[in-house]
C-alpha positions, 0 to 999 in steps of 0.5 A: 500500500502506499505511504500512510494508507491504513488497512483492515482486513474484514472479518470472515464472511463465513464460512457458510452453512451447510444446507438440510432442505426443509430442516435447521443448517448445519455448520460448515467448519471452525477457524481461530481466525474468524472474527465472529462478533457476539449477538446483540440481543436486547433486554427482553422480559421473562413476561410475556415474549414478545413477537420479532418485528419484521424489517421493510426491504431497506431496513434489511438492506441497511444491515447488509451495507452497515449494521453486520459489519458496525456490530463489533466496531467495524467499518463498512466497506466496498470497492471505489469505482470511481476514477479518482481517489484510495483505491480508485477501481474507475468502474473495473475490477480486475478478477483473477482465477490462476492463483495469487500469494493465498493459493497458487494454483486458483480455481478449478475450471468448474469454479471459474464457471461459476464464479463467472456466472455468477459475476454476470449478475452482478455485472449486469445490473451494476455499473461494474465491468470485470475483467480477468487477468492471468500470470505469476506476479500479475495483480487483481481486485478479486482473487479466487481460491479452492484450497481452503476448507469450506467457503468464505470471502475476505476484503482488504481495505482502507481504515479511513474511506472503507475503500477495498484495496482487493478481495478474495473468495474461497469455494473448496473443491470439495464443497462442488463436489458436495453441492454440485457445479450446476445452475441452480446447484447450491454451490452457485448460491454459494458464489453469488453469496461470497461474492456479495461479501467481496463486493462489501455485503454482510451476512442478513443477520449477526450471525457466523457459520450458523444460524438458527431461526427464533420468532420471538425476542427472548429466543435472540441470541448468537446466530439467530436472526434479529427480524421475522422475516429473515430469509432467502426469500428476501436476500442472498447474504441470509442463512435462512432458507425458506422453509426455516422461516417458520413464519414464511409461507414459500417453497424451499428453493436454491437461489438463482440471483441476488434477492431484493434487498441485496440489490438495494444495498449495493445501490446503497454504496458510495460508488455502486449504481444500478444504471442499465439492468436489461433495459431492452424489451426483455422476456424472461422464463420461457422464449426468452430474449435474453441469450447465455452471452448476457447471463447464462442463468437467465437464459436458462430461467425456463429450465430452472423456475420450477425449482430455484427461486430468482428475483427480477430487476428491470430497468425498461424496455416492455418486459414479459414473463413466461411461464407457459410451459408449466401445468402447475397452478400459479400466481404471477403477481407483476406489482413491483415488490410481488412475490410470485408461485412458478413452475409449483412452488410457493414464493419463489420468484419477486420483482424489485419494488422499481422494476415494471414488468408489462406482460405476464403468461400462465400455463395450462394449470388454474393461474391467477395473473394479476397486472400493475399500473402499466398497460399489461398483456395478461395471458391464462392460456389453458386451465381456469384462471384468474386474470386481474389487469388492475390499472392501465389499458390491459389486455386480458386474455382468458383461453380456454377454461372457465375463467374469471377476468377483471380489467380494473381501472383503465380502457381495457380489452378482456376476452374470455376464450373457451368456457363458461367464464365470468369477466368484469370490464371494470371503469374504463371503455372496455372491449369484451369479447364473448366466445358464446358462454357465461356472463359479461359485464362491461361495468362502468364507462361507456363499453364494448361487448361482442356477443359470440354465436349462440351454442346448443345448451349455452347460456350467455348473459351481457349487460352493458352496466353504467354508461352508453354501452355498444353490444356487437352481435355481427358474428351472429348468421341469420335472421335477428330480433333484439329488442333493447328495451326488454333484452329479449332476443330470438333465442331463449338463452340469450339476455342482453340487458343494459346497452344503448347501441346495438350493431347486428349482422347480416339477415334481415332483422327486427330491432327495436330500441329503447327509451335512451338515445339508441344507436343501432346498425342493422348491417346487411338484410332487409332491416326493420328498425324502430327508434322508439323513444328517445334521439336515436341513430338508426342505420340500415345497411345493405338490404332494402330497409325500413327506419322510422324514427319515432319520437325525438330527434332522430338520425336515418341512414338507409345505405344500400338498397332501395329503402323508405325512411320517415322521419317521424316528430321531431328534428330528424336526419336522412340519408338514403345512401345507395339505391332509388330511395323514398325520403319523408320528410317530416317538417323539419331536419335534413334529408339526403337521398344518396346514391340513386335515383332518389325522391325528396318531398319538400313541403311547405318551410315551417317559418319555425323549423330548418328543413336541408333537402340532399338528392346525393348522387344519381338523377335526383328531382327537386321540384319547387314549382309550387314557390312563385316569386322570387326564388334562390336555389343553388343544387351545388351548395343547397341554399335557398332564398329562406334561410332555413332551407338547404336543398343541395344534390339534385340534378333537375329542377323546376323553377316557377315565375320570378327573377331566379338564382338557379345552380346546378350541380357536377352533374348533368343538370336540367334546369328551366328559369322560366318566365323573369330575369334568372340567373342558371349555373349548370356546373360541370355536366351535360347540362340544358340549361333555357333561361325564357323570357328576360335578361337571362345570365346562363352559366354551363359550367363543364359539360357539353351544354346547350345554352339558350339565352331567349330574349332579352340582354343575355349573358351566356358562358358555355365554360368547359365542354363542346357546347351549343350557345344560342344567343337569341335577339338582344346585345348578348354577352357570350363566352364560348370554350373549345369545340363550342358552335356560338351563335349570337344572334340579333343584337351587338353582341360580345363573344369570346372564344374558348379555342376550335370551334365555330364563332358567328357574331350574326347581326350586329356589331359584335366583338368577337375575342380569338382564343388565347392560344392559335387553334382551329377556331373560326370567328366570324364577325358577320353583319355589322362593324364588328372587331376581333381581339387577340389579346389573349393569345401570346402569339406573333399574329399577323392580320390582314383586315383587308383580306377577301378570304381569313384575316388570320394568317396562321392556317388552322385559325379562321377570322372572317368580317372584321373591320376593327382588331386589337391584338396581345403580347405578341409582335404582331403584323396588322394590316388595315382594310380600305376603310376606317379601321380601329386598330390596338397593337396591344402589347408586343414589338407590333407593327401596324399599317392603317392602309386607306381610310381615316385608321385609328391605331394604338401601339399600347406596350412593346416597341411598335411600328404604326404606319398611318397610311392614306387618310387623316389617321391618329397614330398612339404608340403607347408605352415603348420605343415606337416608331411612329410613321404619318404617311401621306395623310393629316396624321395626329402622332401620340407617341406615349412613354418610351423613346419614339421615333415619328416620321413626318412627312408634310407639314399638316402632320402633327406631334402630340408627346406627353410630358416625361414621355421619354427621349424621342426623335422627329425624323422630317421630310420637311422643315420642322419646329420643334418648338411649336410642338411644346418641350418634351421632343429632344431629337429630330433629323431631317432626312432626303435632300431638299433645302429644309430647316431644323428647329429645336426647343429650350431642351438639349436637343441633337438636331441631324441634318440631311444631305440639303443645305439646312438651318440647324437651329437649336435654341436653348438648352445644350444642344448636339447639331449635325449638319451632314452634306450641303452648306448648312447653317448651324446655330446652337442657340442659348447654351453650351451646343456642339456643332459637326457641320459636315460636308460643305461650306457650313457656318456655325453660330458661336453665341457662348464660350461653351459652344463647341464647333467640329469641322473635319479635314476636307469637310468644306473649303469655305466654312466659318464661324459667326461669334459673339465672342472672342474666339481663336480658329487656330484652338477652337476649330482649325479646319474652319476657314472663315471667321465672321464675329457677330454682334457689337462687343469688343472681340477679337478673332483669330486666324489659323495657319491657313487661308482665313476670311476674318471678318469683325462685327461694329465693336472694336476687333482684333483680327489676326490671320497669322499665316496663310493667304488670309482676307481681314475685314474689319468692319465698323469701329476701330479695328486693329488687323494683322494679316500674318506671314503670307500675302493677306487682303484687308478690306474697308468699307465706308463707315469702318471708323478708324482701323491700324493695320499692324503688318502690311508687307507693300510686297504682297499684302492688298488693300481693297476698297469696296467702298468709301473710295473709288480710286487712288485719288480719293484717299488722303495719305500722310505721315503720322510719326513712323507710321502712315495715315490714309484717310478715306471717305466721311471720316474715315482712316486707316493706320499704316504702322511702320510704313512711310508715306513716300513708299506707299503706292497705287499698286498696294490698293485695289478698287 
């Protein structure tokens, strides 16, 4: 041991008895090293003796643990299976059989055997593994031994903690021999005896090697039991077997396992746990599940119950006992803490007082079974037993013999079997079942009691007892007369008492209930049933049936067969079921037919009663020709005008006069409005459905109907079904579906199309509506100015209305006579006729040509093409990027939201584009204003290539001339202007415009200093600019020749590298030509010119001010007047400092810089 560690060593733990069966123990051997304590007896008086008490299960189990061992000062002691701690086991306890220091060659094979069997048990129910362990020098937990005499188990352990360091346990060789090495021989007793020493159990008593049973305090003393009911029985560790407790009624049986008490000790102890004992669904004894692998002795329990005692611990699963292989009489009690008699003897098995067994099965002897709280299974099987289920939903079943059954509490199942048997149902919903013979009582609660086939000589008497009892006599063949009320039958050994509902079987019967509320069936046969009092439930069955109510409110169910139900006083209920029944109705309650051609006899409405009318399924009449005025019946649902009424499942009806609301049903209805304004839905069915006289609206619902609308407005819908629909005079509404021939008739009709089938509008101008999907369905507008509208076929449609044969152009369809069409989803072609067509695109890229005629044509949705064609049309685009064409006539163009495009042709054409309408684009044949159609068109083109004009408005408008000489104008806003081919003008307008000019000799208008000119190479040879401010051709637009600076502010201009026309406004300019061969003309105000390195031209004008010109080269540079001076002579030249001043005109001067006067000569100046 280690450092410090105290250490005892536990007195002997025998050695046991030598058994006698049925007398006194004899002692097995003597030692002078047993620490046997004396008897603690107390003080007990000479007068009178008094009786020893008897010790509940834990008060036996206490002594076990503690009370042997404390007596004599000891310590209680058991292994530490925990993992830490003196002697820590961590839930393993190493077993040794090959020897060890006490004796060197262990165990014989025999013992091993046992040992280990015993060992399972142990193992099994306790949360401890043993494993063996061999070899010289090798350690264990528990040793086991033979070489002592006798049998006896001893522990060391710690003094402190009472932990054990290692047991061991001696059986002698000689002691197999004696007492056998079978299961259930009193040598594996033995084992299961030590090796509840070894595991800390002390013996049941304070006795040593011998006991002796007293019953009275005066007779204690050294080894005798100190409680009255100290024996095997109750516990292993006792040396008391069943037959030396004298008190004890119990067979004298060897123990098969640990008994009661032993286990709760155990469970007692610091670190023993009964954690998962055969906790599957377990039975036990015979068709066991438990296998030798698991426990050698349970599997063999079958073979061993009729001779040993055993004690069953459970932990869960539903568990079974099954002593059916014994004849012997038994007692199998399944109450936790039960003592049982197997196999013949008495007392010789118990159950744990937590331990639930739920099944139980007796054998061919008389057992008595008795249940617990769970659910149980009882099974007597043969002989005359006893089965008591006590609580719980049991299942008792007696077998054959005459035996008793008792459900007790719970919803229970009982069935007598064979014999003349006795059986209670007790509280609870019970079922029991009759095999023919004795008496049954189903007791409390609302039970079940199946009557069995009546025998020669047999008596058999049921009562229902307290509750709403249901007797079962469907096993019984033939013709049956019951009558519940005075529990006579057709047999004179039969009485059924006490039972409010009653089921027969075949035959045709006669029953009659009582004054309770009665439930009976009547099953197959030509029944008669009779309610008599009370609210009964009558059920006639297979078989042509006869149900009369009777007083109260009643419950009628025909079935099959063609049967006749009254209803009788009272609120009743009906039900013909199959066959052509008769429904009576009474006043009042509900009524239904069923299957079959059925008849229902509404009467007059009790303004005080309900009355629901069924004609269920076949051809069933409801006729209420009798109601005039205003009527509602809906045969679908089966409300009528008055709300107690309910009239469903009928097939035909009889409507009189009166503005009607007419529903028919799934089936094939006929139906008749008659005179007034009615309202008929046929449902599904072949229905024929007239509305008469009025404005009718007829409904066919599915079916193959036949609508006639009459006169009046009509609405008539053929729904599903290849229908006949005839309209009649009046403006009809018709909705057809496929395989439908419609017909409009006279009147503006409107018909829709459910797919193949004929269309024909008639007289009228009717709109007729295509299928949603092509088919082969003919429409056809007839006479009038009709319309077709495809809006509901997603599909590419191409329509010609001008067509001579079908308008369609798809082959399988037919349109015929239609002057106006509007179309769906699809990209639709549509053409108009030579007339006045109304045409709706629909949604969709479409594209639409008026043709001739004043047209009406809207895009709506999709991106469309509307062309006007001849005549004064009005073009909508709708929602999309349109193109929207004039044509030749005085069109109005709607373009709607999206980015349209509109092509004008003439003048007279006109724009209308709502506000946000998108960004669209006027493409003109003809000067347009964009202005003069509002501010909300951004783009226009002029297209071909006469001389027109573009005109913007105060928006950014890109404005794209054509290959003519155009006045692109922009106005305000940032506007894009392209001039194309020709000498366009282009003025951006208010703004930051840009301006591409093009081929040609263009002119840009530059009115701001954001303004933007882009003129390509080789564009033009005389293009220029027109500013309002200073502006440089060299940085601005270098392949502009021409500068021309507008207004009167003081500007300046220059020139590029090339051959420049800069020409200034009234203010005061700065030209500059820089290089090139440039022509400077300066204007009115003081201009200051310089023409650059090449030979420039300056040209003056009357009225020009004073101008300087800073580098004239008398080489090259010209003079030209084109007016102000006819010649050289009218020019006034002087010196002025270095430079020279040429006077001209009213006024008028030029400075010359750094030119002398005398230099300067005729030949410089062109006139």
């Amino acid at each position: 041991m280690s450092g410090g560690d105290l250490a005892a060593v536990a007195p002997f733990a025998g050695p046991e008895p030598i058994p006698v069966p049925g007398g006194r123990s004899a002692h097995g051997r003597t030692t002078t090293s047993q620490a046997s304590a004396d008897a603690t007896t107390d003080p007990a008086p000479t007068d009178p003796v008094y009786e020893l008490p008897n010790f509940t299960d834990q008060e036996i189990a206490d002594y076990l643990r503690s009370g042997y061992w404390t007596q004599d000062g000891g310590l209680p002691h058991q292994f530490n299976l925990d993992s830490t701690g003196i002697h820590a086991k961590d839930g393993v306890i190493r077993v040794k059989f090959d020897g060890w220091s006490r004796d060197a060659d262990g165990v014989t094979i025999a013992g091993e055997a046992l040992a280990w069997q015993a060992l399972q048990l142990y193992a099994n129910v306790l949360n401890v593994t043993f494993v063996e362990v061999e070899g010289d020098g090798v350690t264990a937990d528990l040793y086991f031994g033979d070489s002592d005499t006798g049998a006896y188990a001893r522990s060391r352990y710690n003094t402190s903690t009472g932990n054990i360091e290692y047991s061991w346990v001696n059986v002698s060789t000689a002691w197999l021999s004696t007492y056998g090495t079978g299961i259930g021989s009193y040598a594996m007793q033995t084992y299961i005896h030590e090796i509840g020493h070894a595991l800390g159990l002390g013996h049941a008593g304070p006795y040593e090697g011998l006991g002796t049973y007293v019953t009275s305090a005066s007779e204690v003393g050294a080894n005798t039991n100190i409680y009255l009911n100290d024996s095997w029985q109750k516990s292993i560790m006792s040396y008391m077997d069943q037959v030396e407790n004298t008190t004890l009624d119990a067979s004298y049986a060897r123990l098969l396992t640990p008994m009661a008490a032993d286990w709760i000790a155990l469970a007692d102890m610091p670190t023993y746990e009964i954690t998962d004992a055969y906790s599957d669904h377990t039975t036990y004894g015979f068709n066991t599940t438990i296998t030798a692998e698991i426990s050698v002795i349970w599997a063999a329990l079958a073979d061993r119950a009729d001779r040993n005692a055993f004690h069953i611990i459970d932990t869960d699963g539903t568990d079974t006992v099954d002593f059916s292989g014994y004849a012997a009489d038994q007692v199998i009690d399944l109450a936790g803490g039960g003592v049982s008699d197997i196999g013949g003897l008495v007392g010789n098995m118990t159950i744990g007082a937590a331990t639930v067994i739920e099944n139980a099965v007796g054998g061919s002897g008389d057992d008595w079974l008795k249940g617990n709280a769970a659910d149980n299974i009882l099974v007597g099987n043969a002989g005359n037993d006893r089965l008591e289920g006590l609580d719980g939903a049991d299942t008792l079943l007696g077998g054959a013999g005459d035996d008793v059954l008792d459900g007790g509490e719970g919803d229970d199942d009982l069935r007598g079997g064979g014999g003349n048997d006795l059986v209670h149902g007790g509280p609870g919903r019970d079922t029991l079942h009759s095999a023919g013979e004795g008496t049954y009582y189903g007791d409390a609660d609302n039970d079940t009691i199946h009557a069995g086939p009546t025998g020669a000589g047999q008596l058999e008497a049921l009562y229902g007892g307290d509750g709403i009892d249901l007797l079962d006599t469907t096993e019984h063949a033939g013709d049956y007369a019951i009558d519940l009320a005075t529990g006579l039958t057709s047999f004179a050994s039969e009485s059924f008492l006490e039972f409010e509902w009653l089921r027969t079987g075949a035959g045709a019967d006669t029953l009659v209930g009582n004054a309770s509320d009665n439930v009976i069936w009547g099953n197959d046969g030509d029944d008669w049933i009779g309610g008599a009092g009370g609210d009964d439930s009558l059920y006639g069955g297979l078989g042509n049936d006869t149900i009369e109510g009777g007083d109260g409110d009643d419950f009628l169910a025909g079935n099959a067969g063609a049967d006749v139900l009254s209803g009788g006083p009272g609120v009743d209920r009906a039900f013909g079921g199959g066959g052509d029944d008769h429904l009576h109705s009474g006043g009042a309650g509900l009524y239904r037919g069923g299957n079959g051609d059925d008849v229902v006899f509404a009467g007059p409405t009790d303004p005080g009663a309900n009355e629901t009318l069924y004609g269920g399924a076949g051809v069933d009449l409801l006729n209420t020709e009798s109601h005039t005025g205003d009527y509602t019946i809906d045969l679908d649902t089966g409300a009528t005008s008055h709300a107690s009424e309910l009239f469903s499942g009928f097939e035909d009806l009889f409507s009189g006069a009166g503005n009607d609301l007419l529903t028919g049903t799934a089936g094939a209805n006929r139906i008749w409005g008659n005179a007034g304004n009615d309202r008929i839905m046929g449902g599904e069915g072949d229905d024929a459905l007239d509305g008469g006289d009025g404005n009718d609206s007829l409904f066919g619902g599915d079916g193959a109907d036949h609508l006639i609308g009459g006169a009046g407005a009509d609405w008539l819908d053929g729904e599903k079904g290849a229908d006949t629909i005839e309209g009649g005079d009046g403006n009809d509404r018709i909705w057809g579906g496929a395989l439908d021939t419609v017909r409009g008739g006279g009147g503006d009709d409107r018909i829709l199309s459910g797919g193949a089938g004929a269309f024909y509008g008639d007289a009228g101008d009717d709109i007729l509506y295509a299928d949603a999907a092509t088919s082969a369905e003919m429409l056809d507008g007839g006479e009038g100015i009709d319309r077709l509208d495809t809006t509901r076929a997603a599909v590419d449609y191409v329509i010609d209305l001008g067509a001579a044969g079908s308008q369609s152009g798809f082959a399988e369809e037919e349109f015929r006579g239609f002057e106006h069409v509007t179309t769906g989803s699809g990209a639709d072609r549509i053409s108009g006729s030579g007339g006045d067509n109304v045409i709706y695109a629909g949604f969709g890229n479409d594209t639409a040509d008026g043709g001739r005629g004043r047209d009406w044509i809207y895009g709506e949705a999709g991106a469309d093409v509307l062309l006007g064609g001849f005549g004064a049309d009005r073009l909508d685009g709708g929602k999309g990027r349109d193109f929207l064409d004039a044509g030749r006539g005085a069109d109005e163009l709607h373009g709607g939201a999206g980015n349209d495009t509109y092509r004008i042709h003439q003048a007279r054409q006109k724009i209308f584009e709502a506000v946000d309408g998108g960004k669209d684009l006027v493409l003109s044949s003809v000067s347009y204003d964009l202005s003069a159609q509002g501010g909300e068109i951004e783009n226009l083109e002029l297209l071909e290539a006469a001389d027109i004009n573009a005109t913007g408005n105060d928006g950014a408008n890109k404005i794209t001339g054509n290959n003519g000489s155009n006045l692109l104008a922009g106005l305000g806003g940032d506007d894009l202007l392209i001039g194309r081919r020709g000498g366009d003008r282009l003025d951006g307008g208010a703004g930051d415009d840009v301006m591409r000019g093009g081929h040609g000799n263009d002119i840009y208008v530059v009115d701001s200093a954001g303004d933007r000119v882009v003129e390509g190479r080789k564009m033009g040879k005389s293009d220029a600019i027109h500013a309002g401010v200073s502006l440089d051709l060299e940085a601005a637009a270098p392949n502009v020749e021409g500068l021309v600076l507008t207004g009167k502010g003081d500007i300046d201009g220059h020139g590029t590298g090339g051959k420049n026309l800069l020409r200034g406004n009234s203010g005061d300019n700065l030209l500059d030509g820089r290089g090139g061969r440039d022509v400077l003309e300066g204007g009115a105000g003081n201009d200051v010119l310089t023409g650059g390195t090449s030979a420039d031209t300056f040209i003056l004008n009357a009225g020009d001010g004073s101008d300087t010109i800073t580098d004239l080269n008398l080489d090259r540079d010209l003079i030209r007047f084109d007016s102000g001076a006819a010649g050289f002579a009218d020019l006034t030249i002087a010196q002025d400092g270095a430079d020279t001043r040429v006077g001209y005109g009213t006024g008028d001067s030029l400075l010359l810089l750094a030119i002398d006067a005398r230099d300067l000569t005729a030949d410089v100046f062109v006139f």
